[in-house]
Backbone bond lengths (Angstrom), bond angles and torsions (degrees), N, CA, C in turn:
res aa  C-N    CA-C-N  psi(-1)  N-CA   C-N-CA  omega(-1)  CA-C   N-CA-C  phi
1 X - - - 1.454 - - 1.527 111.12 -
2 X 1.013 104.38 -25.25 1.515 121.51 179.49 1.784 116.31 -48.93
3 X 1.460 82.93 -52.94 1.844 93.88 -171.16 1.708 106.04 -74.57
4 X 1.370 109.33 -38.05 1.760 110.70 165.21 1.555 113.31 -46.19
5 X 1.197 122.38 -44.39 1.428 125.45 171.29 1.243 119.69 -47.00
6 X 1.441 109.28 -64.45 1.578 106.34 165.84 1.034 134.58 -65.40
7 X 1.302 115.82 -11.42 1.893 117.42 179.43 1.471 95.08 -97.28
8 X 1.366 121.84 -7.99 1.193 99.14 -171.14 2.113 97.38 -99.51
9 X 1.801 115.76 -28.39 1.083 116.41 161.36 1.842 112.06 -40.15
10 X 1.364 105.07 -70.95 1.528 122.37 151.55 1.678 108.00 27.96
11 X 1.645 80.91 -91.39 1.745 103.74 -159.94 1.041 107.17 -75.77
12 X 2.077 122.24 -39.45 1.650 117.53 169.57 1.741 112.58 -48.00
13 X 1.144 117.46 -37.57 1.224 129.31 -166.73 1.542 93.91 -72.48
14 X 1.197 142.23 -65.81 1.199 151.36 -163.04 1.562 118.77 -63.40
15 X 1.460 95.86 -24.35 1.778 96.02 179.59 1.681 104.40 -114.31
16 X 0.973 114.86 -0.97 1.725 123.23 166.62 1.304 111.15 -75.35
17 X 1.543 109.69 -70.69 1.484 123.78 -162.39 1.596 103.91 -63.78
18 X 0.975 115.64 -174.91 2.026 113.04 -167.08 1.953 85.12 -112.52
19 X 1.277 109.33 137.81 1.600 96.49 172.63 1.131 115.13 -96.07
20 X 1.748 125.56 148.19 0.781 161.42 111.54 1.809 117.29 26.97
21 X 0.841 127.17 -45.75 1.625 139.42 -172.57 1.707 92.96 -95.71
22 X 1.262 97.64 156.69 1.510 117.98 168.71 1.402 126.80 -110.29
23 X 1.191 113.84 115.54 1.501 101.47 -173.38 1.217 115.57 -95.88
24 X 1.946 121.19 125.52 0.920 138.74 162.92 1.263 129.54 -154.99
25 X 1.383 107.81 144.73 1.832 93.21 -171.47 1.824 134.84 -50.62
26 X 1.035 94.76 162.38 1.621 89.25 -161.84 1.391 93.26 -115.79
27 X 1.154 153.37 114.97 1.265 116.31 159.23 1.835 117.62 -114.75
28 X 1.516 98.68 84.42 1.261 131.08 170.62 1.030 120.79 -83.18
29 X 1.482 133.77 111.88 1.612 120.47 -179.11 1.614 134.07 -86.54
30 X 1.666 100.51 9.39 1.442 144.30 171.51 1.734 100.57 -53.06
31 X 1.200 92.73 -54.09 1.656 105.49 -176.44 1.556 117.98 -32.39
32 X 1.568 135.69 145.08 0.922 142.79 154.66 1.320 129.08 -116.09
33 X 1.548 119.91 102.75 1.034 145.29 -161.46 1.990 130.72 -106.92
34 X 1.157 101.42 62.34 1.089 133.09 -174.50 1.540 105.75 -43.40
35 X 1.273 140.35 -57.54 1.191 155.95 -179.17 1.878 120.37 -131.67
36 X 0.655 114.79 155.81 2.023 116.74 -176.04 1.690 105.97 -132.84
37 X 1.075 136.95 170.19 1.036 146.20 -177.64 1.649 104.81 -121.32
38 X 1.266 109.21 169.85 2.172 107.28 -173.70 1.494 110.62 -76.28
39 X 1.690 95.14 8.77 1.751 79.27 174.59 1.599 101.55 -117.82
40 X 1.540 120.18 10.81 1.200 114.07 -174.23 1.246 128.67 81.04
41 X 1.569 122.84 18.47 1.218 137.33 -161.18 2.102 100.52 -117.46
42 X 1.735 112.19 122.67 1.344 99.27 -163.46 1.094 132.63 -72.74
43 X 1.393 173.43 75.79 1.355 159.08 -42.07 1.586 98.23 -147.09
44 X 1.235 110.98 -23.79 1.508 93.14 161.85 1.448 114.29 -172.76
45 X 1.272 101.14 124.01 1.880 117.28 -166.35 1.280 120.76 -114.01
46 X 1.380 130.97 105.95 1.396 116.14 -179.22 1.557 93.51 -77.51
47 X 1.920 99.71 172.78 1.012 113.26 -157.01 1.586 103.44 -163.18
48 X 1.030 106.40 145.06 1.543 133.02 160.71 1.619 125.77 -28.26
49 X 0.946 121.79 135.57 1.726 110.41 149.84 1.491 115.56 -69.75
50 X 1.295 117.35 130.27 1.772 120.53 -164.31 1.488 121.71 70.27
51 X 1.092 124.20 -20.45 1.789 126.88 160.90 1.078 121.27 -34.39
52 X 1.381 138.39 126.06 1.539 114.30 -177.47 1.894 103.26 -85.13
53 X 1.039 96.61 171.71 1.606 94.58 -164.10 1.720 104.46 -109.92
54 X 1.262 120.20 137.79 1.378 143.65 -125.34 1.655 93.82 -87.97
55 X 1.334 117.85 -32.20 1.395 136.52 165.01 1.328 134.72 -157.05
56 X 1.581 105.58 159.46 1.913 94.60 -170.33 1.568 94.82 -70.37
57 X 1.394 97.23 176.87 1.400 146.68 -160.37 1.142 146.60 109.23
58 X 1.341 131.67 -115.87 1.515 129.82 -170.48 1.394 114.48 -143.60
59 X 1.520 107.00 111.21 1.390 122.46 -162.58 1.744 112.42 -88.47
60 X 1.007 96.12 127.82 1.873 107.37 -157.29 1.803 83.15 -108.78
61 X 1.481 115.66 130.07 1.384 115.47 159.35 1.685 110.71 -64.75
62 X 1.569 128.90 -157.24 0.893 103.07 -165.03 1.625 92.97 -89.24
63 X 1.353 119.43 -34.49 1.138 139.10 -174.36 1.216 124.91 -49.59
64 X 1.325 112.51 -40.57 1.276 131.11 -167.55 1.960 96.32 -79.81
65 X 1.629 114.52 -34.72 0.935 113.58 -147.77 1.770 95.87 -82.23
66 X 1.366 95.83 -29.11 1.701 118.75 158.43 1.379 119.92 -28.12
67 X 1.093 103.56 -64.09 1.774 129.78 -160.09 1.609 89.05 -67.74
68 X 1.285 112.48 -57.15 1.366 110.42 -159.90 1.555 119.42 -82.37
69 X 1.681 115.44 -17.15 1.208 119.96 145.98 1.439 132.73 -74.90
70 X 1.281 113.71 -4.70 1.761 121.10 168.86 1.659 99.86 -96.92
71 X 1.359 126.33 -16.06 1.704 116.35 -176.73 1.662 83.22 -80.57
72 X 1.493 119.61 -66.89 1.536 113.32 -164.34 1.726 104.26 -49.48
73 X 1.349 130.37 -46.86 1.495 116.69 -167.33 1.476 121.20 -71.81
74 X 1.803 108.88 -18.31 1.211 121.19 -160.46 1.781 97.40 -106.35
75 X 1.649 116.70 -1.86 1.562 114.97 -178.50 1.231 104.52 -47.79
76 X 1.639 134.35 -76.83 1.440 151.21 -105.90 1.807 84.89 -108.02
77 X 1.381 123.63 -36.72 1.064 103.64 170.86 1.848 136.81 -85.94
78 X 1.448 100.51 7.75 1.328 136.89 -167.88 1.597 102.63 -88.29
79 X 1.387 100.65 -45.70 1.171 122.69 -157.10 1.861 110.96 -84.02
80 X 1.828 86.70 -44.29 1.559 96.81 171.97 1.650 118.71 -71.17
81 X 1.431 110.93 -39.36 1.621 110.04 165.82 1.292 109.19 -40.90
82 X 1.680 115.90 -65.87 1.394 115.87 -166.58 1.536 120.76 -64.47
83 X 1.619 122.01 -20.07 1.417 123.25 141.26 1.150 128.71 -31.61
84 X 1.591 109.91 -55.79 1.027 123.92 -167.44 1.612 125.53 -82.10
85 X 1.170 105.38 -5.57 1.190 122.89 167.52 1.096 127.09 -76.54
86 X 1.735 106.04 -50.76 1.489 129.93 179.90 1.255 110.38 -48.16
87 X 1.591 106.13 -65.15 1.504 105.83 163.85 1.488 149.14 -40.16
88 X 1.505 101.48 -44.81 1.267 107.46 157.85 1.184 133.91 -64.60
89 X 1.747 115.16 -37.82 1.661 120.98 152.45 1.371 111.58 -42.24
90 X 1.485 120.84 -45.67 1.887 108.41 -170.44 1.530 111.02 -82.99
91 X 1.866 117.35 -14.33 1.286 103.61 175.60 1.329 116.53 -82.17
92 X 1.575 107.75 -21.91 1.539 106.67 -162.25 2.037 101.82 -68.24
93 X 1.653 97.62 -34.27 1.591 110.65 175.18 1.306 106.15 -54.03
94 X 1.535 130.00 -36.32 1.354 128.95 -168.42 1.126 98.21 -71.79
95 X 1.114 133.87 -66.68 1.026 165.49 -173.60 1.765 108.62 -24.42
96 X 1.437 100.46 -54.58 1.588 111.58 -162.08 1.312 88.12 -81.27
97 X 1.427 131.38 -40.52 1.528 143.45 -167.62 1.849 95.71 -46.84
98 X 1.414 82.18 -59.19 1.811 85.85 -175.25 1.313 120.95 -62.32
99 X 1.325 111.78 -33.13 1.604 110.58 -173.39 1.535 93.45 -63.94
100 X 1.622 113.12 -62.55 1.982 118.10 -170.00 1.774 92.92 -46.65
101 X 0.842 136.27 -19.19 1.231 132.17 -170.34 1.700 115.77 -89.85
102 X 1.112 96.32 -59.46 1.664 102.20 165.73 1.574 123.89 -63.50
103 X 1.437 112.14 -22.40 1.789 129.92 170.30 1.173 100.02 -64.68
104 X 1.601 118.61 -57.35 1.233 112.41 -156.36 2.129 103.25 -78.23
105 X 0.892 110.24 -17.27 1.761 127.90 -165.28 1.885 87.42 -72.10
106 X 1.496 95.61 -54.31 1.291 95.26 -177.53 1.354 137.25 -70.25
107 X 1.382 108.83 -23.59 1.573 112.51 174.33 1.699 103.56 -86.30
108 X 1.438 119.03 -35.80 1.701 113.24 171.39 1.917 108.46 -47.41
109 X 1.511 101.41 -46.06 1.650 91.08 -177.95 1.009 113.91 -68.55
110 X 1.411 131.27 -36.54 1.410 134.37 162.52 1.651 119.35 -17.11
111 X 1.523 87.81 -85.92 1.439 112.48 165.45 1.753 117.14 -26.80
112 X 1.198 106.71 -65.31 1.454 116.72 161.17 1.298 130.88 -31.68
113 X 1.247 115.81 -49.35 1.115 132.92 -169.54 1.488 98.50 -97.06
114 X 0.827 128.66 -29.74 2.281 105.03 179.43 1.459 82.23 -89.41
115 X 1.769 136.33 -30.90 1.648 102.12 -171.57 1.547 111.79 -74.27
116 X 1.508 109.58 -35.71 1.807 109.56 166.94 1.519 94.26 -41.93
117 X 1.797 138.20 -83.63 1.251 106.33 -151.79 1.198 135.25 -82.86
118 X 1.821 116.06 12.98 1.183 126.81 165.06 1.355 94.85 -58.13
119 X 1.315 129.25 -82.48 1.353 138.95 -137.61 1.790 103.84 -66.89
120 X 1.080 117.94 -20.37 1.856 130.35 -175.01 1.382 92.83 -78.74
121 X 1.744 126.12 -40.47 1.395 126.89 -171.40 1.422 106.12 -66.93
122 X 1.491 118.81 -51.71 1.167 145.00 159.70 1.344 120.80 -20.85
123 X 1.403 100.43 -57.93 2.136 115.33 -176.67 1.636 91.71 -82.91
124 X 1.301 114.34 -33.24 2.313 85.35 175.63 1.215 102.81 -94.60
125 X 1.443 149.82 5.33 1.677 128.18 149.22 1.341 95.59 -77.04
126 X 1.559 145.35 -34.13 1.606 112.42 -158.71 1.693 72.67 -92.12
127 X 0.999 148.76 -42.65 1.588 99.55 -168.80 1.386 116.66 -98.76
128 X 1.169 133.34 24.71 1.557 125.82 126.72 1.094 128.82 -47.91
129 X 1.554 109.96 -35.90 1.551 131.23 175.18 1.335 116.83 -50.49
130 X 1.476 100.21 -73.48 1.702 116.60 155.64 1.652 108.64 -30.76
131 X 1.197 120.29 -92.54 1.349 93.06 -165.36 1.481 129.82 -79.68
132 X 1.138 121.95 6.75 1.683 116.96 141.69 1.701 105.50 -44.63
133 X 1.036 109.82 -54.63 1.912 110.63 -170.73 1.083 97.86 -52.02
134 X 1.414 106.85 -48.02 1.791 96.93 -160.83 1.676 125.91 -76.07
135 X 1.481 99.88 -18.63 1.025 109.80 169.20 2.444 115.42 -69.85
136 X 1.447 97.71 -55.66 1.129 99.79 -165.98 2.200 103.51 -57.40
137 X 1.313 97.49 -4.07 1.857 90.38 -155.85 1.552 101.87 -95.56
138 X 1.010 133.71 143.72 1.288 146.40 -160.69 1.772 92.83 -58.44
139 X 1.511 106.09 162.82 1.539 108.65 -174.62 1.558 104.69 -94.88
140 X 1.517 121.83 171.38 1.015 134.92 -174.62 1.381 116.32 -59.39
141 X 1.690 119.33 -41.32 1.227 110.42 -155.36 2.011 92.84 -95.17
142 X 1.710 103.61 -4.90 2.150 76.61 175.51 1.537 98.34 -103.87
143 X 1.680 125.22 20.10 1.608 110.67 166.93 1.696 87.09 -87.00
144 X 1.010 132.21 -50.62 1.665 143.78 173.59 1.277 97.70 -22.19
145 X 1.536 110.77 -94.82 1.737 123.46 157.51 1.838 108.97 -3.91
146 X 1.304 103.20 -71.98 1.444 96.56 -160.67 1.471 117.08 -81.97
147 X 1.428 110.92 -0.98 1.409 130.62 -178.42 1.993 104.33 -77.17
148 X 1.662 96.36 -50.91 1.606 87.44 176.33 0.940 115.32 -108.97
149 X 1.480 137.30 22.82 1.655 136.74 113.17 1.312 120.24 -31.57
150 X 0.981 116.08 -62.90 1.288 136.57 -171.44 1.942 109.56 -67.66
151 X 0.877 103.71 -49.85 1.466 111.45 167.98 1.556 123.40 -56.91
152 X 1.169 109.17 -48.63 1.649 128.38 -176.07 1.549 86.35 -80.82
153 X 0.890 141.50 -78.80 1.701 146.66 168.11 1.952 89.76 -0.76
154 X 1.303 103.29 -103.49 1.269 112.56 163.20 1.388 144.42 10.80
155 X 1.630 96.38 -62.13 1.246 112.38 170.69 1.585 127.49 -85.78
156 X 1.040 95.69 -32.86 2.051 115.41 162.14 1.673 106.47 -58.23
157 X 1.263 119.22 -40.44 1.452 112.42 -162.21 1.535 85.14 -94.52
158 X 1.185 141.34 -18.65 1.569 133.00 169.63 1.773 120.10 -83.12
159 X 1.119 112.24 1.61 1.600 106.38 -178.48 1.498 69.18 -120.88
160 X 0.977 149.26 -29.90 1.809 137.33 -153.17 2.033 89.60 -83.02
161 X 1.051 113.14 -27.18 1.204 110.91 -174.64 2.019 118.49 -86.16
162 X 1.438 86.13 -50.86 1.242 112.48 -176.08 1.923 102.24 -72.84
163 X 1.230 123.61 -25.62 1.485 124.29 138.13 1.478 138.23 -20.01
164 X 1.988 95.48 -69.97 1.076 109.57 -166.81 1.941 108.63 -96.67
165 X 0.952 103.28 2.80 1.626 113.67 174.97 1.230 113.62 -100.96
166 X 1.719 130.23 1.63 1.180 137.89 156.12 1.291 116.64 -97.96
167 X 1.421 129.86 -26.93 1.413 114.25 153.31 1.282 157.22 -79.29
């Protein structure tokens, strides 16, 4: 990141400050002219120490001119790593989200599931319970039985009383 700083000081520096070279035509046939522009002017000329320089602008050593053609060729793949990173940072986050998510899903059903078969174990001892009771407890028709025994009983010893307290 370091060296981006300075190429990028570099170029602020380079298109602020007034340059250094003089621009005027050269007409040297020394020149190497790789490409031209629509007015016929050469787009890029190396040059001499003391040469006057073929047109204005901004004079790149060779090195410099290096640096700044390896930042432009090396952008898009700079750029796609660091995509590619990003992404993988937000899937791996998704990612963990889901697992803590599915851990936690899984130990709640867990949980669920031994208290469901606690409580099912639970409902056939109390009703084993139940009908042990129901078996050991006297039947319906001799509490019946002993109910209007008991009643008629009752009522005999209350007129038998209520009899003998009027005479």
């Amino acid at each position: 990141m370091n060296r981006n700083k300075i190429v990028a000081v570099f170029m602020t520096a380079a298109f602020i400050l007034p340059s250094v070279a003089t621009g005027q035509q050269h007409q040297d046939s020394t020149l190497i002219s790789p490409s031209t522009s629509a007015s016929g002017i050469v787009a890029i000329s190396p040059l001499k120490k003391g040469q006057p320089a073929p047109f204005s602008g901004v004079l790149f050593t060779p090195r410099a001119a290096a640096s700044v053609a390896t930042e432009i060729n090396t952008f898009r793949d700079r750029l796609k790593i660091e995509t590619n990173s990003a992404v993988a940072s937000a899937e791996a986050r998704k990612d963990f989200k889901y697992d803590e998510a599915a851990a936690a899903c899984k130990a709640d059903k867990s949980v669920l599931s031994t208290t469901i078969t606690s409580e099912r174990e639970r409902s056939i001892l109390l009703e084993k319970e139940i009908q042990r009771l129901k078996e050991e407890a006297p039947s319906k028709t001799m509490w019946l039985g002993a109910g209007v025994l008991g009643g008629v009983t009752l009522t005999l010893l209350t007129v038998f009383a209520v009899s003998r307290a009027t005479k």
